[in-house]
DOMAR-789413 format. One record per residue (C-alpha): residue in three letters; x, y, z. Coordinates in steps of 0.02 Angstrom, whole numbers, padded with zeros to 5 digits, always signed. Layout:
# residues N
ALAXYZ;...
This chain:
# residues 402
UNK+01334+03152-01182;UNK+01153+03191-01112;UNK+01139+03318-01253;UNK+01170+03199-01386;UNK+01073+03067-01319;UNK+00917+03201-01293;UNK+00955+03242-01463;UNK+00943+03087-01564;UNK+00793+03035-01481;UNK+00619+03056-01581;UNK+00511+03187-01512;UNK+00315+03150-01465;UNK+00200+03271-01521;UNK+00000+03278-01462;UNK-00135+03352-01586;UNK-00323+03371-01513;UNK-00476+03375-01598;UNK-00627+03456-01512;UNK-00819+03418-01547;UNK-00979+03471-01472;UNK-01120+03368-01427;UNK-01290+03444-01429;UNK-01363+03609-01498;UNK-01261+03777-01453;UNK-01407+03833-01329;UNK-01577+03756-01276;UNK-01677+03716-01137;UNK-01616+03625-00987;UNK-01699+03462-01021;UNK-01581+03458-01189;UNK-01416+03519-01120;UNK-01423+03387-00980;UNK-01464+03251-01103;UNK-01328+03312-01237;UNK-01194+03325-01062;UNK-01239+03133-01039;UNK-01214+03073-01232;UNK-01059+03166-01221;UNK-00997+03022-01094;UNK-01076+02896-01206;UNK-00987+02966-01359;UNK-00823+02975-01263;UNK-00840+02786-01228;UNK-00879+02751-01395;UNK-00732+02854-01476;UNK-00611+02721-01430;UNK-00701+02553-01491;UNK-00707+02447-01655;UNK-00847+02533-01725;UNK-00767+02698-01715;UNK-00571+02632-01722;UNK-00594+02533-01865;UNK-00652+02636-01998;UNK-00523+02756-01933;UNK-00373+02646-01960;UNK-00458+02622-02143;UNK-00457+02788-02181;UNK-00280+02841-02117;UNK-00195+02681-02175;UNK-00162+02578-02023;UNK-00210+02459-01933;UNK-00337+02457-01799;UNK-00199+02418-01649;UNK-00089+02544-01707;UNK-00209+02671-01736;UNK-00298+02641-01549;UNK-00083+02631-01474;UNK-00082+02802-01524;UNK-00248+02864-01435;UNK-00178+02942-01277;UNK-00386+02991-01175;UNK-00546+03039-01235;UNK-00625+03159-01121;UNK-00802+03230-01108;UNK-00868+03336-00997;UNK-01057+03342-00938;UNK-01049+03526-00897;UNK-00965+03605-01068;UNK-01041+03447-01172;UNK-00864+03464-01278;UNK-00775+03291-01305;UNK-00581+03305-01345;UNK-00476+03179-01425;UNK-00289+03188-01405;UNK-00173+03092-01497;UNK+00031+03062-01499;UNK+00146+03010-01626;UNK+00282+03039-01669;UNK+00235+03121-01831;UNK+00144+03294-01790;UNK+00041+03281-01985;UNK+00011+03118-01914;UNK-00073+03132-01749;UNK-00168+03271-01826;UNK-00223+03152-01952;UNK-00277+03001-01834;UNK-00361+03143-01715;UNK-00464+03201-01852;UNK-00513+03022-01947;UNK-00576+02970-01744;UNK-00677+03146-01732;UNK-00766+03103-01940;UNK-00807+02941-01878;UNK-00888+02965-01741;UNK-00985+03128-01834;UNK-01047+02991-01961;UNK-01084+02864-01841;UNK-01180+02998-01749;UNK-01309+02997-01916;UNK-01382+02827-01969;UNK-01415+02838-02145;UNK-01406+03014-02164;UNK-01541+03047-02047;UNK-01500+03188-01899;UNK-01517+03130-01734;UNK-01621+03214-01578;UNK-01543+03387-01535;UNK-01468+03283-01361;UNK-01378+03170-01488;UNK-01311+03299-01607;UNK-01120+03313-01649;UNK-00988+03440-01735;UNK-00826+03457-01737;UNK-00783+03640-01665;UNK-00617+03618-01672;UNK-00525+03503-01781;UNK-00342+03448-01750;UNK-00184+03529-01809;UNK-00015+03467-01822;UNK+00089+03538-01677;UNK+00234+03619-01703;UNK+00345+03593-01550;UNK+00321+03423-01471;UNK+00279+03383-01293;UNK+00418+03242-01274;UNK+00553+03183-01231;UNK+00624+03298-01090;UNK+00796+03347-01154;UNK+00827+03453-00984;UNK+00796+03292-00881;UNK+00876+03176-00989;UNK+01044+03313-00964;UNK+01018+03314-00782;UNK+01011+03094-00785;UNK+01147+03079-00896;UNK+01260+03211-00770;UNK+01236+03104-00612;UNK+01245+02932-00724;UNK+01433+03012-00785;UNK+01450+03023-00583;UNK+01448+02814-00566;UNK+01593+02817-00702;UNK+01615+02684-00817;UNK+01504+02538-00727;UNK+01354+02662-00740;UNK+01380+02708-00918;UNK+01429+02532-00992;UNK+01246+02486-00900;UNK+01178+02630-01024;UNK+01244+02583-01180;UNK+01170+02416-01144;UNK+00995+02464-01097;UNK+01011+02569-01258;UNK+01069+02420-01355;UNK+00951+02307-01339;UNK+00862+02165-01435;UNK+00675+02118-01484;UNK+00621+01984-01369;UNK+00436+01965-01376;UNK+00279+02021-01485;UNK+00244+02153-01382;UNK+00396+02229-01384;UNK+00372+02221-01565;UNK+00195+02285-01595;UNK+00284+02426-01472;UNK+00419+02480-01604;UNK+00330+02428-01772;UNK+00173+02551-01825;UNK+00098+02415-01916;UNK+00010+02254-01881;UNK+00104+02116-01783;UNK+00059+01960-01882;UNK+00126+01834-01770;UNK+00260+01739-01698;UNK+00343+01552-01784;UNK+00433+01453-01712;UNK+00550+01313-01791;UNK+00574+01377-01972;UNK+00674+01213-01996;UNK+00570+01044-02062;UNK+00622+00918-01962;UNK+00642+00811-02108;UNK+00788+00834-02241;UNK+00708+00767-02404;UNK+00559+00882-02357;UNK+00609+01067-02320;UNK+00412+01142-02305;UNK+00361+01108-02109;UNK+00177+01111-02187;UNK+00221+00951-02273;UNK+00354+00868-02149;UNK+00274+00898-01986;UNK+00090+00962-02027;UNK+00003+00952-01853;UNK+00159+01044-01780;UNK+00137+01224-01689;UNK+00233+01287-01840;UNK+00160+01227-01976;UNK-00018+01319-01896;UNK+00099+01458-01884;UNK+00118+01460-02059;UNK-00053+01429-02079;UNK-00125+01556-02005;UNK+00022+01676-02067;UNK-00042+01637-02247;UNK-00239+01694-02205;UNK-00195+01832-02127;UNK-00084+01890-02290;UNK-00216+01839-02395;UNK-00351+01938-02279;UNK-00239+02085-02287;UNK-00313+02171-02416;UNK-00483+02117-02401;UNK-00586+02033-02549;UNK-00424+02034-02643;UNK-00280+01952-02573;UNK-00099+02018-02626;UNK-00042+01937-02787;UNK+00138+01957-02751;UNK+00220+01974-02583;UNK+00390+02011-02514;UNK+00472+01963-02363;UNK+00625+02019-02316;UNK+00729+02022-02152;UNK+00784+02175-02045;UNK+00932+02228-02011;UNK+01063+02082-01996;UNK+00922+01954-02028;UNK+00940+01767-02094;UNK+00778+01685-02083;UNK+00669+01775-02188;UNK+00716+01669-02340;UNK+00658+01506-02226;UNK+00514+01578-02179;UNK+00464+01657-02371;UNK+00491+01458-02410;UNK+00372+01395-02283;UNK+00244+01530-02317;UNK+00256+01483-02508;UNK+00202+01311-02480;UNK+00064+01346-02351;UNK-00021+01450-02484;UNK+00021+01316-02591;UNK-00082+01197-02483;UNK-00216+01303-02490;UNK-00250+01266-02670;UNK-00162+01407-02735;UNK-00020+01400-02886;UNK+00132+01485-02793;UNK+00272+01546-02875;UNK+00425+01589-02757;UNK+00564+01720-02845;UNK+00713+01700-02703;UNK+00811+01830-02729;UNK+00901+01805-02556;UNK+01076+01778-02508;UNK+01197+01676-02607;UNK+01169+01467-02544;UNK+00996+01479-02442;UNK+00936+01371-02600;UNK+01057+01253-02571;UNK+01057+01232-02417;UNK+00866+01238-02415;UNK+00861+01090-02562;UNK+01008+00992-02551;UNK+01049+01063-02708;UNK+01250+01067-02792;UNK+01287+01150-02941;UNK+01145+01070-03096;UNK+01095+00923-02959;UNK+00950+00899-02877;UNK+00929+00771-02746;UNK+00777+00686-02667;UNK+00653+00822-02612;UNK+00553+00824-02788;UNK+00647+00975-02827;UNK+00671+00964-03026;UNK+00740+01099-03155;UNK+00652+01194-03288;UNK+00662+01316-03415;UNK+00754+01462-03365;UNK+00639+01635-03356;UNK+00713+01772-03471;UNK+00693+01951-03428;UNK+00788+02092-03532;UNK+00968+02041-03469;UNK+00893+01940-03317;UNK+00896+01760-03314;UNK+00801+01682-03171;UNK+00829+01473-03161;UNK+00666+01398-03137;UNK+00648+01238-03017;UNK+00476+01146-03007;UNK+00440+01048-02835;UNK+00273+00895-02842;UNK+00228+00929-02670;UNK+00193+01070-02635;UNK+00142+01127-02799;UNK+00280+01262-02802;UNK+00378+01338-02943;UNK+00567+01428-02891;UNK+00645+01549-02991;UNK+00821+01599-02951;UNK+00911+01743-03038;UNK+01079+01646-03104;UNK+01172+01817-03048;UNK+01112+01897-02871;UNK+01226+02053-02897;UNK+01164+02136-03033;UNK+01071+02298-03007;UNK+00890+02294-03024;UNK+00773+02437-03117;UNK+00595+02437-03057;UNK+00555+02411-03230;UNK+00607+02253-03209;UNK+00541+02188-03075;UNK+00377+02234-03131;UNK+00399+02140-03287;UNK+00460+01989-03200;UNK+00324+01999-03089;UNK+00189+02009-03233;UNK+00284+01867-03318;UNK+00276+01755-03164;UNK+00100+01781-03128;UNK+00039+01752-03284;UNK+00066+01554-03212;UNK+00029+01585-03031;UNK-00115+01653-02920;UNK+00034+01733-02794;UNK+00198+01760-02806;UNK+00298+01749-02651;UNK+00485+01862-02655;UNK+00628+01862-02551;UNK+00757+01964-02555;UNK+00927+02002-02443;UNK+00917+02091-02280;UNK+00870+02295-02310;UNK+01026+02333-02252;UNK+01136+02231-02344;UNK+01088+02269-02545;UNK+00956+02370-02630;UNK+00881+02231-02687;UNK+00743+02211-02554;UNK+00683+02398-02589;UNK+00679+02368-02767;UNK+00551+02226-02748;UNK+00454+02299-02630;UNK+00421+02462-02724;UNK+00353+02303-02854;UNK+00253+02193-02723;UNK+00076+02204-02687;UNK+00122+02193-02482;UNK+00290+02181-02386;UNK+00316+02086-02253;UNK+00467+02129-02125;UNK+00541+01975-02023;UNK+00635+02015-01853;UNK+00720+01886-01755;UNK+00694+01849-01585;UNK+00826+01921-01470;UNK+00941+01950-01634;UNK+00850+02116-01709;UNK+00905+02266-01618;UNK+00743+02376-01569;UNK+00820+02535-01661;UNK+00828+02445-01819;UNK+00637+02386-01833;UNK+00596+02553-01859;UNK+00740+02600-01968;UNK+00689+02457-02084;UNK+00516+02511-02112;UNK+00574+02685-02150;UNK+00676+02620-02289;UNK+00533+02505-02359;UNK+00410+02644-02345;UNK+00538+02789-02419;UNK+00554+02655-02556;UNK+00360+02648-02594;UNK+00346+02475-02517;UNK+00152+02437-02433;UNK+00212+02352-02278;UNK+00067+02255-02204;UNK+00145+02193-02058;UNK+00301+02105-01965;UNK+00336+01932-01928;UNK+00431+01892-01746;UNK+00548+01719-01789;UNK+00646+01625-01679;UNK+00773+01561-01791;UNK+00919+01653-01849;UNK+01003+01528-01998;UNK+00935+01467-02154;
């Protein structure tokens, strides 16, 4: 058991990157100066101004990127800073180790101009990707899982539960998820029935900020030019990304922007969301238009007053999706809205979430608040990023229903 355990964890692998401050050789005055900025450098290697253009050039964020830092060190004496980094991809930490050392090479330099010899800075040794990693111990995770076997079955039910368990907080989250934590919401639900959007129903309430501040980070995501179409799509067993792809849709919507929402979720969230039964709409401003035709695909369309938001709904959620498609839907929805907000069915319950993301501008993954099991946070990403989906972040909710 303690060899299959050892064996299905991830392994941890460190890559360094070496650089040297100051010339080669010089005079005394210079090599204790350089031995100083080494210290200063080695401070320096782990802030914004270094960190951030880092994350930029690797792809990451700026947390992520810094989570994976394990020291700087510089010594006085040799005047050689090191860098180590671990991740659990070995291309990877070589990667981040590297983008930290180029950064702080070109921050070394203001506008091109060489520093004093003191100040000077090279890269001697750049990083590599290792080829064994340095973690976890699979000869001490033997030895724990021998005397666990010892307490009998108390001891190893308490294993399969510690091994089992659920994402409870953001920091758990930001601990599994190598991309940016966007936030917590809570109460996906409006608290009023003819008015699903919280931003509209209840718009001094914690959630509708939430939602707020959910939509300016999304539309900050990408810099001067916010995503024009974004997914969101639940983990593993999740059923409140559809809600919360709702909510997000109208805060944009507040915001001046002409929002467009393609659910493509599970079979009733609509409904249940609208009031809605078979052709009927009721009371929520919720009124039908003329249906979207794509190819073989034939989206209803559903206008709401307030917030200006227009729902499309493919009349049959089963067929298989082409990526050809979805981009043309995509281009055909846009051509009336600034955004288009998707949803789509858990990633592991249909295909369909993968296929839109590989078609979205930006993917955002929704776990649930002591629902989502830890293991399958990182599982989801993998799919969305094998699929070609740009995840920007994850959402933590604390609902688990539409």
């Amino acid at each position: 058991m303690g060899y299959l355990v050892a064996d299905r964890l991830p392994p941890t692998y460190e890559s360094e990157a070496s650089l040297l401050v100051g010339p080669v050789s010089g005079d005394r005055d210079t090599l204790e100066a350089a031995g100083q900025q080494a210290r200063t450098y080695g401070g320096l290697a782990t802030t914004t101004t270094i960190i951030g253009p880092a994350a930029r050039q690797v792809g990451m964020s700026a947390n992520s990127l810094k989570s994976k830092i394990k020291d700087v060190t510089a010594s006085e004496v040799t005047r050689l800073l090191s860098i180590r980094v671990n991740d659990g991809n070995s291309a990877r930490a070589a990667l981040i180790a590297n983008a930290v050392a180029e950064q702080l090479v070109a921050h070394s330099t203001e506008e091109g101009i060489p520093p004093p010899p003191p100040g000077q800075l090279q890269i001697v040794e750049p990083a590599t990707p290792a080829s064994e990693g340095i973690g976890p111990s699979a000869g001490l995770i033997i030895v724990l899982a021998g005397l666990a076997g010892l307490l009998g079955a108390f001891g190893l039910a308490v294993i399969v539960d510690s091994l089992s368990t659920v994402v409870r907080n953001e920091q758990e989250l930001a601990a599994l998820a190598p991309v940016t934590v966007l936030g917590s919401i809570n109460g996906t639900r409006s608290p009023s029935a003819s008015q699903p959007f919280v931003v509209e129903a209840d718009p001094d309430s914690r959630a509708a900020a939430a939602y707020r501040l959910l939509a300016t980070k999304i539309e900050l995501s990408n810099g001067d030019q916010p995503p024009e179409s974004v997914l969101v799509v639940d983990a593993h067993g999740g059923r409140s990304g559809s809600r919360l792809a709702f909510n997000l849709a109208g805060a944009l919507a507040e915001g001046g922007a002409r929002v467009a929402l393609i659910h493509h979720g599970s079979e009733g969230d609509l409904e249940k969301l609208f009031g809605l039964s078979g052709d009927q709409a009721d009371g929520s401003g919720l009124r039908r238009g003329r249906p979207l035709r794509v190819d073989r695909m034939i989206f209803d369309r559903f206008r709401i007053r307030r917030p200006a938001v227009t729902i499309f709904r493919p009349r049959t959620s089963s067929d298989l999706l082409e990526p050809d498609q979805v981009t043309e839907v995509l281009q055909r929805v846009l051509a009336d809205a600034d955004v288009a907000v998707l949803t789509a069915p858990p990633v592991d319950s249909s295909p369909h979430g993968l296929v839109w993301s590989s078609a979205a501008k930006a993917t955002v993954l929704v776990a649930e608040r002591d629902h989502t099991q830890r293991a399958h946070v990182p599982a989801a990403l993998e799919s969305l990023r094998l699929a070609g989906g740009n995840v920007i972040g994850v959402v933590l909710s604390g609902d688990h229903s539409v």
